[in-house]
FIMI-828650 format. One record per residue (C-alpha): residue in one letter; x, z, y; residue number from 1. Coordinates in pm, whole numbers. Example, Ala and Ser with C-alpha at 12.3 -4.5 7.8 and 13.67 -1.06 7.14 Angstrom:
2
<resn: A | c1: 1230 | c3: 780 | c2: -450 | resi: 1>
<resn: S | c1: 1367 | c3: 714 | c2: -106 | resi: 2>
***
This chain:
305
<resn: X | c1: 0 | c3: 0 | c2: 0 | resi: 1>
<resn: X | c1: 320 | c3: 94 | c2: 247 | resi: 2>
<resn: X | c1: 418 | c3: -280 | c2: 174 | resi: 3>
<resn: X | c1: 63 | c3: -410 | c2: 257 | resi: 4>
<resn: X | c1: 123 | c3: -214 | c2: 627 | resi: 5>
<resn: X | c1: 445 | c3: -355 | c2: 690 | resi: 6>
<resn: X | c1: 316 | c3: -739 | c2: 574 | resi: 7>
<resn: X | c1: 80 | c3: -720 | c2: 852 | resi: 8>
<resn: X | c1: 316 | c3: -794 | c2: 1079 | resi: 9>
<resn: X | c1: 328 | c3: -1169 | c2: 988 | resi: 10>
<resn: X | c1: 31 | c3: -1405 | c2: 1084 | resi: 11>
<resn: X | c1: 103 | c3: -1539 | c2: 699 | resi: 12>
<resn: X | c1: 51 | c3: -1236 | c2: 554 | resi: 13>
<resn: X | c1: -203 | c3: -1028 | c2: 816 | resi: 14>
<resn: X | c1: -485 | c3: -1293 | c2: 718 | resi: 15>
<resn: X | c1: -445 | c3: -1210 | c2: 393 | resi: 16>
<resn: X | c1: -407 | c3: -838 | c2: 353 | resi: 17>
<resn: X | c1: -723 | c3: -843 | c2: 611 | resi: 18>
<resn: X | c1: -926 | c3: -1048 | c2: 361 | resi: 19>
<resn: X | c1: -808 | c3: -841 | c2: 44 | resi: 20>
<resn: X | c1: -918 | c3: -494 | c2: 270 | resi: 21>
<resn: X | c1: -1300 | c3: -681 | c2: 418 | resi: 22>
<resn: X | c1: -1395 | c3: -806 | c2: 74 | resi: 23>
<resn: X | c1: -1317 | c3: -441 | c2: -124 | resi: 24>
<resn: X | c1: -1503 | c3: -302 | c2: 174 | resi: 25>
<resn: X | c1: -1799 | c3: -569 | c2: 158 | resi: 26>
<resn: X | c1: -1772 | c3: -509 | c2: -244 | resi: 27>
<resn: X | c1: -1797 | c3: -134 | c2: -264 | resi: 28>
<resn: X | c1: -2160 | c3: -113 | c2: -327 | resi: 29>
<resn: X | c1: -2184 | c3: -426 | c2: -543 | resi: 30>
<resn: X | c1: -1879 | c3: -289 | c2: -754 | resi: 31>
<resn: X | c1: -2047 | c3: 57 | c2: -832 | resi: 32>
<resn: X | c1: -2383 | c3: -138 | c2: -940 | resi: 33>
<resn: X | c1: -2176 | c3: -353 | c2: -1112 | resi: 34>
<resn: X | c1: -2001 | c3: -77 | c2: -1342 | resi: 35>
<resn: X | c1: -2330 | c3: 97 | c2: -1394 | resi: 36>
<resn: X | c1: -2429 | c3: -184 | c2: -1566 | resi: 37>
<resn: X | c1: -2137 | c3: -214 | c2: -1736 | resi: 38>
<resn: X | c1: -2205 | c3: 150 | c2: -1894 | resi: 39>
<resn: X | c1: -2560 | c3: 80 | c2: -1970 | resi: 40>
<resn: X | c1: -2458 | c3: -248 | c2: -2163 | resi: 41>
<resn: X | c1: -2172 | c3: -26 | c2: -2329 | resi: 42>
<resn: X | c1: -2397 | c3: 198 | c2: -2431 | resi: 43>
<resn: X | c1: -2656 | c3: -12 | c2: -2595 | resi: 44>
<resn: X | c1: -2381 | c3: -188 | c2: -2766 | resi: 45>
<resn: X | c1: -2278 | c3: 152 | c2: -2895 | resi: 46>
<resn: X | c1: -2608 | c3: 244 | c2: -3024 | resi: 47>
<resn: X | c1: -2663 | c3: -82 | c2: -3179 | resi: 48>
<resn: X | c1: -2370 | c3: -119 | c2: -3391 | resi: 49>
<resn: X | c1: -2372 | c3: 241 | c2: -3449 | resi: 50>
<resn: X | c1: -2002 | c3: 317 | c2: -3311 | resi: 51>
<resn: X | c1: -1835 | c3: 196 | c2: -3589 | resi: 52>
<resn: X | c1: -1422 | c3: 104 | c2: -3559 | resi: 53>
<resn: X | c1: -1353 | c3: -244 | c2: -3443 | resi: 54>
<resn: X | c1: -1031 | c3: -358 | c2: -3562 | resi: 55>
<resn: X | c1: -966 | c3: -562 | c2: -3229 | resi: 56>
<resn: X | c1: -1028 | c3: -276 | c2: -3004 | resi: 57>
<resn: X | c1: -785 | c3: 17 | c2: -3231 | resi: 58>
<resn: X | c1: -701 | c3: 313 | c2: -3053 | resi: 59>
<resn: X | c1: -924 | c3: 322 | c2: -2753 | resi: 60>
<resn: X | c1: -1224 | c3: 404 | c2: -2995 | resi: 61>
<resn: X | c1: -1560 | c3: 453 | c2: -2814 | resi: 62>
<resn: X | c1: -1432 | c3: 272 | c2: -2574 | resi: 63>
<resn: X | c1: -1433 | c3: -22 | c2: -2662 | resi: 64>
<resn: X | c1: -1792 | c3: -101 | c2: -2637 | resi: 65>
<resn: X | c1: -1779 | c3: -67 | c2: -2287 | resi: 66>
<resn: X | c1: -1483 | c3: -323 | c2: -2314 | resi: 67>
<resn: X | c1: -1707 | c3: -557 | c2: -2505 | resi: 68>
<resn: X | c1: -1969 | c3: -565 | c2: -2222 | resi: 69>
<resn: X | c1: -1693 | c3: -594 | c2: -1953 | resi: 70>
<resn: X | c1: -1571 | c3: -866 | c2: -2178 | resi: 71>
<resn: X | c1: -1872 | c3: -1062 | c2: -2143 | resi: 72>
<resn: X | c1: -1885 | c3: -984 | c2: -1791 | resi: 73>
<resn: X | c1: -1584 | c3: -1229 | c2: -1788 | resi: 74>
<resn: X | c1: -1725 | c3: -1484 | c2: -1959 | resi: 75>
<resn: X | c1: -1445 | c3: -1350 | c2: -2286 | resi: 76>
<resn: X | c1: -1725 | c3: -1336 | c2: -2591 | resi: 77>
<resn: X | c1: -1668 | c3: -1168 | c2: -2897 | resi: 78>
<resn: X | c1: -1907 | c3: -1246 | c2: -3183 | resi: 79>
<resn: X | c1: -1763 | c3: -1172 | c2: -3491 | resi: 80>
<resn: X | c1: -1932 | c3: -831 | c2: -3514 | resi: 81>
<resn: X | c1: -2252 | c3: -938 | c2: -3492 | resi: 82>
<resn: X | c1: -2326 | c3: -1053 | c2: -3846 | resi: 83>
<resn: X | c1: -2207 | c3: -736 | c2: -4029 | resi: 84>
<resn: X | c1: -2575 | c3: -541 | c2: -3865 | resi: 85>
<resn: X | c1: -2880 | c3: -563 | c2: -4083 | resi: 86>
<resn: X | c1: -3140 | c3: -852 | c2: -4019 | resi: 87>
<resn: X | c1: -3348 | c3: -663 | c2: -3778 | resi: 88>
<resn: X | c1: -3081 | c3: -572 | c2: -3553 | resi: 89>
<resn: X | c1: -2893 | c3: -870 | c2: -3548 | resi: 90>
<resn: X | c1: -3170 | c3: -1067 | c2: -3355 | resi: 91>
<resn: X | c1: -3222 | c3: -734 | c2: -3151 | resi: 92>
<resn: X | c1: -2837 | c3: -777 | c2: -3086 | resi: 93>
<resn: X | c1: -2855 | c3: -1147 | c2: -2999 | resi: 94>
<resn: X | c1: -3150 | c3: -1105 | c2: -2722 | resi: 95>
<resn: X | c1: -2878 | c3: -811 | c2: -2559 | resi: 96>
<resn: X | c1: -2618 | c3: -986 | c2: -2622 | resi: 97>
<resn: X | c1: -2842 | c3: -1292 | c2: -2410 | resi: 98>
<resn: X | c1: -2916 | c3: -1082 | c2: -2161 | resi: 99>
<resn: X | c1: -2569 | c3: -956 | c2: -2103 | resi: 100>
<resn: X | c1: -2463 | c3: -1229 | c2: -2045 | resi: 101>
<resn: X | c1: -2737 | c3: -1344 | c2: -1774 | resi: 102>
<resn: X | c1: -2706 | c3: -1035 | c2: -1620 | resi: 103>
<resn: X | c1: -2329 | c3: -960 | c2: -1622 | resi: 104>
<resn: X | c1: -2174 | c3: -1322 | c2: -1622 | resi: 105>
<resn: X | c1: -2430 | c3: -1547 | c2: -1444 | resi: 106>
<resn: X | c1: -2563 | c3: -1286 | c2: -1181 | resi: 107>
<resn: X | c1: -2307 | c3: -1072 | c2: -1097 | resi: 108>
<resn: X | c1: -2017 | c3: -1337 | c2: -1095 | resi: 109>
<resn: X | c1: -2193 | c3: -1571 | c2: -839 | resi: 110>
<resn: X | c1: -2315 | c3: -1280 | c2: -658 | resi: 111>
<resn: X | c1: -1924 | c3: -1175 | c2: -634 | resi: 112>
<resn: X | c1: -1834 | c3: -1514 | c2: -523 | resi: 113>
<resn: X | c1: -2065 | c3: -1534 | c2: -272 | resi: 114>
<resn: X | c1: -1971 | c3: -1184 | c2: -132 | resi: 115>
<resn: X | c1: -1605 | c3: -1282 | c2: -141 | resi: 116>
<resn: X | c1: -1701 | c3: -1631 | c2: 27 | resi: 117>
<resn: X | c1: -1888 | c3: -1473 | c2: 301 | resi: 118>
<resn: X | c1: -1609 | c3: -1208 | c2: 403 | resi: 119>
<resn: X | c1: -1353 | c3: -1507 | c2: 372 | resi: 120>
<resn: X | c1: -1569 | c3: -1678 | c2: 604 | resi: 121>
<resn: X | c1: -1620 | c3: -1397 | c2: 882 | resi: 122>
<resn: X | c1: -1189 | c3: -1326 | c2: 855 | resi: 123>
<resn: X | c1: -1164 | c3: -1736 | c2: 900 | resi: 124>
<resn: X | c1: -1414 | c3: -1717 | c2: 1198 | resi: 125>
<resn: X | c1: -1166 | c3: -1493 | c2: 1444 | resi: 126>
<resn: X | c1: -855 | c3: -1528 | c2: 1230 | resi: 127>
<resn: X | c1: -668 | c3: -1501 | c2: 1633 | resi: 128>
<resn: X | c1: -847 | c3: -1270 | c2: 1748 | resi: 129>
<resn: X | c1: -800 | c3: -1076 | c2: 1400 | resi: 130>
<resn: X | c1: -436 | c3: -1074 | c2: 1425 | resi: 131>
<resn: X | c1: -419 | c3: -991 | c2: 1784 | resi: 132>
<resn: X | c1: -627 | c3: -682 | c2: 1722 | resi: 133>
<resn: X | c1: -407 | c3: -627 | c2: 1392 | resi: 134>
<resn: X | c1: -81 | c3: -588 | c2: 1612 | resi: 135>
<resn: X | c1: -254 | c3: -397 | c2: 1904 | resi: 136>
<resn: X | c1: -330 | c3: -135 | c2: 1649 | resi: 137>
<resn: X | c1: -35 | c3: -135 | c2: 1517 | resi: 138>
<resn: X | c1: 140 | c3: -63 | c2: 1839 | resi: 139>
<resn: X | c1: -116 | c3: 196 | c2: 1886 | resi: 140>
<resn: X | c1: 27 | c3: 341 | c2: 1547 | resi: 141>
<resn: X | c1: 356 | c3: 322 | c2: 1705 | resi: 142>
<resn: X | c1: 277 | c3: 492 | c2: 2002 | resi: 143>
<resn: X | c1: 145 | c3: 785 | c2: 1807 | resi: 144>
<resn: X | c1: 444 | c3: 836 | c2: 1681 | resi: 145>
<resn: X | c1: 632 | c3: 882 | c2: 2027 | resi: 146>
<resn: X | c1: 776 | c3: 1204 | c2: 2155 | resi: 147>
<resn: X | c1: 685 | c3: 1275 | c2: 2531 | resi: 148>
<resn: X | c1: 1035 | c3: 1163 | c2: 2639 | resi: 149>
<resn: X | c1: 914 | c3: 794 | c2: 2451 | resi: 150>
<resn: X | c1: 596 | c3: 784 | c2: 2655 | resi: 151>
<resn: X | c1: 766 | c3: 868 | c2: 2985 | resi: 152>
<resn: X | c1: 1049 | c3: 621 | c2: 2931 | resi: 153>
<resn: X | c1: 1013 | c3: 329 | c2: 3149 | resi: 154>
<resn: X | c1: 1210 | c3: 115 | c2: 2880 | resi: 155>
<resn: X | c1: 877 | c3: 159 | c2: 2660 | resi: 156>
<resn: X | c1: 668 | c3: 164 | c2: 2932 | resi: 157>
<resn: X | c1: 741 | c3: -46 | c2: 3184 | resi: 158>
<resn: X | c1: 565 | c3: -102 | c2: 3542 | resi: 159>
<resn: X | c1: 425 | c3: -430 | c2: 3481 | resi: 160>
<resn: X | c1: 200 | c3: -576 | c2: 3227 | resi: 161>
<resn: X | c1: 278 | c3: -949 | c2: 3035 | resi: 162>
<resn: X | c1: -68 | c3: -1163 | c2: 3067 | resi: 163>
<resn: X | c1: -35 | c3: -1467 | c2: 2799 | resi: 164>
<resn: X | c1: -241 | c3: -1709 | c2: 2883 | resi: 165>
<resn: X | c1: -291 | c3: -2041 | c2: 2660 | resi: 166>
<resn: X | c1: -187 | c3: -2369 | c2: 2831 | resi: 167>
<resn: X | c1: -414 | c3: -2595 | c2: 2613 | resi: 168>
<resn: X | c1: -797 | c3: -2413 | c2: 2591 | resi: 169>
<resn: X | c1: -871 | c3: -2694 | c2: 2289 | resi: 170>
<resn: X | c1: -544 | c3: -2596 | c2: 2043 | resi: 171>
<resn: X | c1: -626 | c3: -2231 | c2: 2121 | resi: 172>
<resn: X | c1: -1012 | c3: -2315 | c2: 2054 | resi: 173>
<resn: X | c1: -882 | c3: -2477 | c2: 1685 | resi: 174>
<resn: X | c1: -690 | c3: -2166 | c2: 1623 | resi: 175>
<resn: X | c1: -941 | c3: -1933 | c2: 1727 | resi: 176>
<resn: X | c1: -1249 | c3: -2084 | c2: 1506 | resi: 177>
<resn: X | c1: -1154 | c3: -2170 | c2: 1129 | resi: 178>
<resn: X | c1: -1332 | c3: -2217 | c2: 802 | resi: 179>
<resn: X | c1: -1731 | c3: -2252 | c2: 826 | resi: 180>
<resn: X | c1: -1774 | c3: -2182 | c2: 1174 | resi: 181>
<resn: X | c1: -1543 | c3: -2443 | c2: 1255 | resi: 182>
<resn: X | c1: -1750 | c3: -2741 | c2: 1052 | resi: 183>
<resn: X | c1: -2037 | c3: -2611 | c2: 1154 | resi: 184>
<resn: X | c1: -1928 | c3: -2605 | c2: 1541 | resi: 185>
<resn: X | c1: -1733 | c3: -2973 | c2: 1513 | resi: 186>
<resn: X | c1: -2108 | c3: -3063 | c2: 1335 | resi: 187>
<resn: X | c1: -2262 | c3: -2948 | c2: 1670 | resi: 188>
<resn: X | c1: -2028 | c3: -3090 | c2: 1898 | resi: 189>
<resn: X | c1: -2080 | c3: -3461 | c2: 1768 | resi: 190>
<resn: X | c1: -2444 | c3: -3390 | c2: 1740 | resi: 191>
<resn: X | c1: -2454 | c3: -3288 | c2: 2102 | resi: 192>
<resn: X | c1: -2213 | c3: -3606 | c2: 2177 | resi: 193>
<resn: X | c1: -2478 | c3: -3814 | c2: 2009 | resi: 194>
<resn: X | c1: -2769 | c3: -3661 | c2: 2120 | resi: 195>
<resn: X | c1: -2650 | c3: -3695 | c2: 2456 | resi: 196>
<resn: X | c1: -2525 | c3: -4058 | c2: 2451 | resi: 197>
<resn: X | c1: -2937 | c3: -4086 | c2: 2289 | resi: 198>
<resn: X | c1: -3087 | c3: -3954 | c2: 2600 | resi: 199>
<resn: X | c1: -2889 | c3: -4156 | c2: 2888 | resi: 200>
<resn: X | c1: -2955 | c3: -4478 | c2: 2705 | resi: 201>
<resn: X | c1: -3329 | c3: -4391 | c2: 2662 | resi: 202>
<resn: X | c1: -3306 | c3: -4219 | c2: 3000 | resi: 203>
<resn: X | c1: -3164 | c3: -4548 | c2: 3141 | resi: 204>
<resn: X | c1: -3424 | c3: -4785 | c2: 2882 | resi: 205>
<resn: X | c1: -3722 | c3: -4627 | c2: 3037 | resi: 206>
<resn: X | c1: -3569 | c3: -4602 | c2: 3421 | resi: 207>
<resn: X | c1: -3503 | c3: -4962 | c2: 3399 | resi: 208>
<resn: X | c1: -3854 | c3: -5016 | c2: 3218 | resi: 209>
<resn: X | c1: -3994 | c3: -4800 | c2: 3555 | resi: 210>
<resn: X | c1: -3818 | c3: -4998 | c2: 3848 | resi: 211>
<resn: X | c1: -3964 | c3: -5345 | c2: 3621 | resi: 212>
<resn: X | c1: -4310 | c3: -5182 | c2: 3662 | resi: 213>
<resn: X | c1: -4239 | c3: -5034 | c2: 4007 | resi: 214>
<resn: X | c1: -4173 | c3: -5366 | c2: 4151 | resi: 215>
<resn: X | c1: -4462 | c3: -5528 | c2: 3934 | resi: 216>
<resn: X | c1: -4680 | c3: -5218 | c2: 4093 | resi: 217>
<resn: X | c1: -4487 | c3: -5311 | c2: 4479 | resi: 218>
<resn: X | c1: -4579 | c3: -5643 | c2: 4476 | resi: 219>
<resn: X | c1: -4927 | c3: -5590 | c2: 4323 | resi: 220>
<resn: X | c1: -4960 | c3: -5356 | c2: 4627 | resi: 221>
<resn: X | c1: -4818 | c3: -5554 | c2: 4855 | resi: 222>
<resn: X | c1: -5076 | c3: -5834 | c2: 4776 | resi: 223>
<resn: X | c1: -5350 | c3: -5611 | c2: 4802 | resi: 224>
<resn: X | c1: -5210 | c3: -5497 | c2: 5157 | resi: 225>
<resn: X | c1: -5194 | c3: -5829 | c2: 5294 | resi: 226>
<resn: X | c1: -5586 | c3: -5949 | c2: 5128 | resi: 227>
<resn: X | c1: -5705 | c3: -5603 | c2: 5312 | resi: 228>
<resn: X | c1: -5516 | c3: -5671 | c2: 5643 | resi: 229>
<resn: X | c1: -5664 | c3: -6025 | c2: 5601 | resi: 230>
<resn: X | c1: -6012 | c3: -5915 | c2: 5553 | resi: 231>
<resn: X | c1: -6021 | c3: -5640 | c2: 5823 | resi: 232>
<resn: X | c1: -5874 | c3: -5930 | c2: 6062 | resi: 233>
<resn: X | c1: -6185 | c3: -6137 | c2: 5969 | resi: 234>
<resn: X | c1: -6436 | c3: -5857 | c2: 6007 | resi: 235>
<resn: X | c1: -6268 | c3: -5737 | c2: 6345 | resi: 236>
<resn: X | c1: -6315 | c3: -6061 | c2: 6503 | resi: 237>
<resn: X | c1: -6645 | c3: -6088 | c2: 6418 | resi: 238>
<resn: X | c1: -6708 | c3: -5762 | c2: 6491 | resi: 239>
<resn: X | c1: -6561 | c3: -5843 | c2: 6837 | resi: 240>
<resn: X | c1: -6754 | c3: -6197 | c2: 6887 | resi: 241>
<resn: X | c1: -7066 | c3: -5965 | c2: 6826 | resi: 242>
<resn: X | c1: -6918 | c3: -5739 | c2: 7119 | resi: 243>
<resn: X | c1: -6900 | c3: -6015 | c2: 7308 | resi: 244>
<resn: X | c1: -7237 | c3: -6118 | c2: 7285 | resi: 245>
<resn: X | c1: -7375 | c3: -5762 | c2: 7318 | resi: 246>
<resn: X | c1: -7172 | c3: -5765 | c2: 7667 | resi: 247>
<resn: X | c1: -7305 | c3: -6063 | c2: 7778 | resi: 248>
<resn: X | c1: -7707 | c3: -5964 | c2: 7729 | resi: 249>
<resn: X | c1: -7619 | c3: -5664 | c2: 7876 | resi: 250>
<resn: X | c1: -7468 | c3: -5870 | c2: 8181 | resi: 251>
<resn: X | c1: -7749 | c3: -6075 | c2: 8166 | resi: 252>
<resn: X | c1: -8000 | c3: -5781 | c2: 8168 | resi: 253>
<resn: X | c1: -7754 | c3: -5611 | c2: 8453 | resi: 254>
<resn: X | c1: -7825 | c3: -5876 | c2: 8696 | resi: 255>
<resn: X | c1: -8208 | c3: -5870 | c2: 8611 | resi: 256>
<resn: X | c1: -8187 | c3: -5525 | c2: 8687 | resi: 257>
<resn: X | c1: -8014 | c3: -5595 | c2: 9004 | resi: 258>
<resn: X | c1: -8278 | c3: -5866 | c2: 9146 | resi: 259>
<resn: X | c1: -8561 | c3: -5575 | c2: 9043 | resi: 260>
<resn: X | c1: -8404 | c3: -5318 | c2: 9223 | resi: 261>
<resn: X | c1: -8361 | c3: -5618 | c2: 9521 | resi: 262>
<resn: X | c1: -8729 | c3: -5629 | c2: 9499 | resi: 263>
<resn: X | c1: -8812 | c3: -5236 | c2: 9466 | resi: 264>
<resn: X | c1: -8617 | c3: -5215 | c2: 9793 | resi: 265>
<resn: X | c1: -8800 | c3: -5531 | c2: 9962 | resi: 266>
<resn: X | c1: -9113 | c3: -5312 | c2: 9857 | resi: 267>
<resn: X | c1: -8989 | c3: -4984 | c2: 9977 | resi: 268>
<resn: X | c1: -8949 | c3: -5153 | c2: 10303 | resi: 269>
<resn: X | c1: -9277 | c3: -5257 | c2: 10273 | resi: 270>
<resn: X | c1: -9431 | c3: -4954 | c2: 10259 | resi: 271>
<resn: X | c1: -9209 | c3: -4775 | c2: 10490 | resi: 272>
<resn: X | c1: -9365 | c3: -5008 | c2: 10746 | resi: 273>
<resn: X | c1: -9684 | c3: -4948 | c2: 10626 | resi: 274>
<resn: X | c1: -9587 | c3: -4548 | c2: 10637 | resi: 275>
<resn: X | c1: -9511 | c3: -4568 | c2: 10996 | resi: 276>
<resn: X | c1: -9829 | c3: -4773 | c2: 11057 | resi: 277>
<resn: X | c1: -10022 | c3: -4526 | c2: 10940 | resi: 278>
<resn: X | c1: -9842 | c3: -4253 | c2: 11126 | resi: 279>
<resn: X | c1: -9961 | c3: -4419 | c2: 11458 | resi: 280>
<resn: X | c1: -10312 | c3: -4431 | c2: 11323 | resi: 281>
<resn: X | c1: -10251 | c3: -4072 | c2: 11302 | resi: 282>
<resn: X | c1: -10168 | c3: -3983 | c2: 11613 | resi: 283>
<resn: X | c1: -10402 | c3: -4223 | c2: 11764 | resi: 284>
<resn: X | c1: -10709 | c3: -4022 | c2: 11550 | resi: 285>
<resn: X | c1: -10539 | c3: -3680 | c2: 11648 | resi: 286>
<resn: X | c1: -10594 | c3: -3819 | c2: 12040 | resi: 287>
<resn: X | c1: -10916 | c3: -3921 | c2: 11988 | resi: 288>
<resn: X | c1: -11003 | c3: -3619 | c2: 11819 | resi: 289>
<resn: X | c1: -10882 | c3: -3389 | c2: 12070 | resi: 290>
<resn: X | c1: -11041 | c3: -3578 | c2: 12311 | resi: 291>
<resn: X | c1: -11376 | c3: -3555 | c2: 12124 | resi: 292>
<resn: X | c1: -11303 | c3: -3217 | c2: 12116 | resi: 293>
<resn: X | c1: -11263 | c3: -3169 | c2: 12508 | resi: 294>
<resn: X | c1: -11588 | c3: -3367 | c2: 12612 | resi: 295>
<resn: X | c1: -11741 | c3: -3121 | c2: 12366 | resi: 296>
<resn: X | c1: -11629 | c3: -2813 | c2: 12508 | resi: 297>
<resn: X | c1: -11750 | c3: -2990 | c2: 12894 | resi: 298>
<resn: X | c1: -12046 | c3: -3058 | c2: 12760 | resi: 299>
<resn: X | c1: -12125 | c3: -2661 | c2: 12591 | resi: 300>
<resn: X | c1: -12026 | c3: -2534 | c2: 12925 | resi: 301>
<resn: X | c1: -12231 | c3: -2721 | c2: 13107 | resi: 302>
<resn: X | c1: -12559 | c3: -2647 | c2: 12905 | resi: 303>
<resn: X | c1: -12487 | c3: -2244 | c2: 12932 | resi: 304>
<resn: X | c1: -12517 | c3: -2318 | c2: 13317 | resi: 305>
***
């Protein structure tokens, strides 16, 4: 294990002693199911052929029925056993021995691969970023190994602090992203390449497709604009040849009203004269009347005498 701590110091080597330490973490669980069923296969095996000695397996005695179901675990069969059990068990032994194998070998081994597959695949996905934080812990580990002199020395420590920076983003980008999640991302880069090249050429099919059917829609318009401005030109003239005509009645019936109010005046004269006339008739009555009215009062006066 002290030589799996010092190999992480090489990128080589740091990918893999990560993997080996992520897949016997990811396989913790699966291995203690896994050897549970290894005892309860053992033990049926035991029961079944009664624990007798098997030559093959000497010295490791009971054992070695827990071997046997490993064995087949492993895909590693071992069959001559099987016909020294009486007919009953023997086809008791053969449906186990069936299901051992379905269980142990088919289930659990492709299960295992998987697992294995999957925490390969998550060390591949940030195998640079893996091995930076590898080294920054093991500096950390250094460092907690320093005295107080150590951590105060400027030699260690200096006053400045190196920033690396890459000088090409798409080597670094290659590095960074390996395995599955590098297919998968080159699968969506191309995709989005083609994708986009597919929407500027139909972007540009139906733009050119709407400028053809904007000018068809222009000139259609355009047409239209000139008919209308023809037509209202039409109507307005007549409309103004009808003014015309209303204008001249009405200067027609203008001057008739002129010579009438010529001859309202003529009569107005008329009967001012006539007004005046009969004003002097007035006064001339008024004389008479007072006179009338004098001879009268003579008249009275000279009857009371």
């Amino acid at each position: 294990m002290k030589l799996f701590f010092f190999l992480r110091i090489y990128d080589g080597f740091s990918f893999l002693v990560q993997m080996m330490a992520g897949v016997f973490k990811d396989l913790k669980y699966f291995l203690i199911f896994f050897i549970i069923f290894i005892l309860q296969f053992g033990m049926i095996f035991l029961v079944l052929f009664k624990a007798q000695q098997i030559d093959e397996y000497n010295g490791v005695n009971k054992l070695a029925y827990f071997l046997m179901a490993f064995r087949i675990s492993s895909g590693d069969f071992q069959l001559d056993d099987y016909h020294s059990q009486t007919d009953g068990l023997v086809i008791f032994s053969w449906m186990i021995w069936l299901i051992a194998v379905l269980t142990l070998n088919v289930v659990f081994m492709n299960f295992i691969i998987a697992v294995i597959s999957e925490s390969y695949e998550r060390v591949m996905q940030k195998l640079v970023a893996e091995s930076f934080r590898v080294k920054a812990q093991m500096i950390v580990e250094r460092e907690q190994l320093f005295s107080e002199d150590d951590l105060k020395s400027i030699k260690y420590f200096p006053n400045y602090i190196v920033v690396r920076r890459p000088l090409n983003t798409e080597i670094n980008d290659a590095g960074e992203w390996q395995g599955f999640i590098k297919d998968l991302k080159y699968t969506i880069r191309t995709t989005a390449v083609k994708s986009k090249a597919e929407i500027i050429q139909n972007l540009n099919a139906i733009q050119t497709k709407n400028n053809e059917g904007l000018d068809e829609k222009i000139g259609t318009l355009n047409q239209k604009l000139d008919q209308a401005q023809e037509i209202s030109k039409i109507e307005l003239e007549k409309q103004s040849k009808a003014l015309d005509a209303k204008i001249d009645g009405l200067d027609i019936q203008a001057k008739g009203l002129e010579e009438q109010v010529k001859g309202l005046d003529v009569q107005v004269k008329g009967l001012d004269t006539k007004v005046d006339g009969l004003g002097t008739s007035v006064l001339r009555i008024q004389d008479d009347m007072e006179f009338i009215k004098s001879s009268l009062t003579q008249l009275l006066q000279n009857y009371n005498q």
